[in-house]
C-alpha positions, 0 to 999 in steps of 0.5 A: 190713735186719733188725739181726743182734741183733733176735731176742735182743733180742725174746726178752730182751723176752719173758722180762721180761714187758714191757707195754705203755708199760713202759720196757726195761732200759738199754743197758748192763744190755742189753748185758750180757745179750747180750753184745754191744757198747751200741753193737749194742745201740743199733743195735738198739734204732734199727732196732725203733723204726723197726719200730714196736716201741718208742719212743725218748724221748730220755734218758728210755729206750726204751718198748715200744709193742707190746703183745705181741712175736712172734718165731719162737720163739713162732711155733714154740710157739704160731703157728697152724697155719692161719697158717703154711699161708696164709703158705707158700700166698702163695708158693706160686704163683710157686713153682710157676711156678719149678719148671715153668721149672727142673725137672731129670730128676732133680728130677722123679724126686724129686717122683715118689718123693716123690709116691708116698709121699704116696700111701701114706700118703694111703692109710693117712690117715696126717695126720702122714706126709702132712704130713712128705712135703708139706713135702719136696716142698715144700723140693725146690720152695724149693730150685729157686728158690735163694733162702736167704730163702725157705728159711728161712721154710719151715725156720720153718714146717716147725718149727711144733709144733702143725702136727706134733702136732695132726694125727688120720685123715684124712678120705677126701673130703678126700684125694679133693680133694687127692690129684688137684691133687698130681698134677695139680701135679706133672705140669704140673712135670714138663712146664715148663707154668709157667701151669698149675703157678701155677694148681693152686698157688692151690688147692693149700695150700687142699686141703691145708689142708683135708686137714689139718683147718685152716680154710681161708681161700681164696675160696669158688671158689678150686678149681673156677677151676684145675680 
């Protein structure tokens, strides 16, 4: 498991600009910084070099071996909003299959709500309005499985920046592939139909990328296999 301090560390690397082969600070001058204990530190610095990150070269110090560290921070500012969409459609299938096992009445009603409301701003093609609802039904989707990791990353994704302020009108052929596999989604939910729910969720992410203007990565004849 990831030591607790990894996140400030990284960013500590960040800000010093660091190259690769450079050499970090030591371990007192970094646990100054943090505030934490050398031996945090040294726990750290273990489990990064264990990661790949850095070298241990005994006495010598510690060397970072990566040229260039991601951390979510950076990931928030920068990451590509095609990434994060292809890293939320590599769940996606399974959640889906969750979903159709444990929906609820009540979370059916929400999806449905939820679903109307992305209807309407489909109609008004509005990108960021559609955008904002997409990731609530997608969270009542994560919020089913009850797995903290997996809303956590959606928590990362949904803080994407450019994902939120890249977005324009949308296009109305687009909407006309998407808007169907929503629907066509929510049914199979509402009806506990796990194998058909897996099989629009493949093609989901894609439209929905596509929808957004991003660059879809997903196999030619992805769509038409679940349709």
């Amino acid at each position: 498991m990831a030591h607790p301090c990894i996140d400030s560390l990284l960013s500590v690397i960040d800000t010093l600009r660091l190259k690769e082969g450079d050499r970090l600070p030591s371990e007192r001058s970094l646990a100054e910084q943090l505030s934490v204990s050398r031996n945090t530190v040294r726990e750290t610095l273990i489990s990064l070099a264990a990661a790949g990150h850095i070298e241990i070269r005994g006495r010598s110090g510690c060397y970072l071996r990566t040229a260039s560290t991601i951390t979510w921070e950076s990931l928030r500012k920068k990451g590509s909003p095609t990434a994060a969409l292809e890293a939320l459609g590599f769940m996606a299938p399974q959640l889906a299959a969750c979903a159709a096992e444990r929906c609820t009445p009540e979370t059916a009603q929400a999806l449905q709500d939820l679903t109307a409301r992305l209807g309407r701003a489909l109609v008004h093609r509005d990108g960021t309005l559609a955008a904002q609802i997409f990731l609530y039904f997608i969270n009542i989707l994560v919020e089913l499985t009850g797995n903290p990791y997996i809303a956590l990353l959606l928590r990362e994704l949904d803080g994407n920046d450019r994902l939120r302020t890249t977005l324009g009108r949308l296009d109305q052929p687009r909407i006309d592939v998407f808007f169907p596999i929503h629907v066509g989604l929510l049914q199979a939910i509402k009806e506990h139909d796990r194998e058909r729910a897996r099989a629009l969720a493949i093609n989901y992410l894609d439209a929905f990328s596509d929808l957004l203007g991003f660059a879809s990565k997903a196999s030619p004849g992805a769509r038409s296999k679940s349709q």
